[in-house]
ZAMARGU-4260 file (C-alpha; in steps of 0.2 Angstrom, whole numbers, plus 5000, padded with zeros to 4 digits):
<rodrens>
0) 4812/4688/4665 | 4830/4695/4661 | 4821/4709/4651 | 4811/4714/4664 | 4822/4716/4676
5) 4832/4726/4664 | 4817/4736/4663 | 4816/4739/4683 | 4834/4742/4684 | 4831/4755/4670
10) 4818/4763/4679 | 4825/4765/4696 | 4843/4771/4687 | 4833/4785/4678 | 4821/4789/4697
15) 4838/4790/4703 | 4845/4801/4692 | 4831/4812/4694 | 4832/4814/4711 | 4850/4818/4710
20) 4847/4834/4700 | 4832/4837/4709 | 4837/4839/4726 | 4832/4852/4740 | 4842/4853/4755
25) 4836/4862/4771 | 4845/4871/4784 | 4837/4881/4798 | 4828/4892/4786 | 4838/4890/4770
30) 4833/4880/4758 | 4848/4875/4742 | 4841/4868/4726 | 4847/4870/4710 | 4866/4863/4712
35) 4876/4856/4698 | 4895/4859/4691 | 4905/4858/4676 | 4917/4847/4673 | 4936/4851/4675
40) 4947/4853/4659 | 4965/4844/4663 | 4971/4851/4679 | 4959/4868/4678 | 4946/4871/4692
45) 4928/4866/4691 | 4913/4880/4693 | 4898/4875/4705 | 4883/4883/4703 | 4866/4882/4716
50) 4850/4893/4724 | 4850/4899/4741 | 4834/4903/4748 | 4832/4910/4763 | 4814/4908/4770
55) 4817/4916/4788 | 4812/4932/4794 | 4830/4937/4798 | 4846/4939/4786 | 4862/4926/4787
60) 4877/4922/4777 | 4886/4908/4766 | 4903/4909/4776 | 4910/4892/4771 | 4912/4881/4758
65) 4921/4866/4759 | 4922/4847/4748 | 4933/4832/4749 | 4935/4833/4732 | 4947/4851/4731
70) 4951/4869/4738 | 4930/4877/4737 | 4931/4895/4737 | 4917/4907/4735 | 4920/4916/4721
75) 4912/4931/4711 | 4915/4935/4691 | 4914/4953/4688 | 4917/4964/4672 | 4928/4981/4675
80) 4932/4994/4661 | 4928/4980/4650 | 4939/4966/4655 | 4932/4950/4664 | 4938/4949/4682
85) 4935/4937/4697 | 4937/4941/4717 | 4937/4926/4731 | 4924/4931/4745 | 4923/4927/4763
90) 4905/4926/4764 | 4886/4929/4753 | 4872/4938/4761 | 4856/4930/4761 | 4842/4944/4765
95) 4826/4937/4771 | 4815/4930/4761 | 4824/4930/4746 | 4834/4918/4733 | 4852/4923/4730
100) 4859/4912/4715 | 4876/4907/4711 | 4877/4904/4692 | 4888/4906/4678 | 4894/4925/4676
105) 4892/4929/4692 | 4895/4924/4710 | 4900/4904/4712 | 4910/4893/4722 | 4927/4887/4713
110) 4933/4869/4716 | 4952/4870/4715 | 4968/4860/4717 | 4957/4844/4711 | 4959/4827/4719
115) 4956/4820/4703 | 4948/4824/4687 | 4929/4830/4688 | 4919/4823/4674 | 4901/4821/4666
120) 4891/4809/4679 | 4901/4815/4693 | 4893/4821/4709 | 4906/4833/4720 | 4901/4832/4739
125) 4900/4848/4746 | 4898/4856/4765 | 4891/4873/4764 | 4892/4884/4781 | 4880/4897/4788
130) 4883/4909/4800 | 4865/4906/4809 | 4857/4889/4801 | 4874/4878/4803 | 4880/4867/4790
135) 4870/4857/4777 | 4879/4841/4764 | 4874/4846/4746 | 4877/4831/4734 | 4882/4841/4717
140) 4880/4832/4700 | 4895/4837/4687 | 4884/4840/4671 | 4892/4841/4653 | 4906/4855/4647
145) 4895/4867/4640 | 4881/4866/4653 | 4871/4881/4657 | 4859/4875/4672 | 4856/4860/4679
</rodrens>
């Protein structure tokens, strides 16, 4: 009996995980997907990467990013005359019926002045703000150091 419900436990711990990594939020007509994080090294700021999909007829914006868990900023890294750089934005244009993805080397939204220590496991609530859908809560799982995707 203790070994099958070890087994059950098991199961719905891993259908949770799952889920986690694989969820799709809906705002008006954007669609987020895709979200996951690195973790934070000492007191450093944590990278979050996801897909914004906007599947309306009409453009709109990211223009807010914030989470309980430190300062979020959009953020774009960017090379020039050979040296890596990075810009804060104020917002990320989503044309019509196209995905615009934040992912290492390129635009992203910076988690800084931690709360606390972001780890492997984690998951980083975040509030994402459009200029026409509104607001939608993204939960963000925090995946290893050297994580490329989600």
């Amino acid at each position: 009996m203790a070994m099958r419900r070890l087994f059950v436990l098991l199961i719905v711990a891993l259908v949770a995980a799952g889920a986690a990594r694989a969820q799709e939020v809906r705002v008006g007509d954007i669609v987020i997907s895709g979200a996951w994080g690195r973790p934070s090294v000492g007191s450093s700021p944590a990278a979050l990467y996801l897909t914004l999909r906007n599947e309306g007829a009409t453009p709109d914006r990211l223009v807010g990013v914030s989470s309980p868990a430190g300062r979020a900023m959009l953020h774009e890294s960017y090379t020039e005359n050979g040296i890596a750089k990075m810009r804060m934005l104020d917002r990320v244009e989503l044309p019509p019926g196209q995905a615009v993805v934040l992912a290492p080397g390129g635009l992203h939204i910076m988690l800084g002045h931690l709360a606390g220590r972001l780890g492997e496991g984690d998951v980083v609530p975040l509030t994402l703000t459009f200029e026409k859908a509104g607001t939608a809560e993204v939960a963000v799982p925090v995946g290893p150091l050297g994580a490329k995707g989600p």
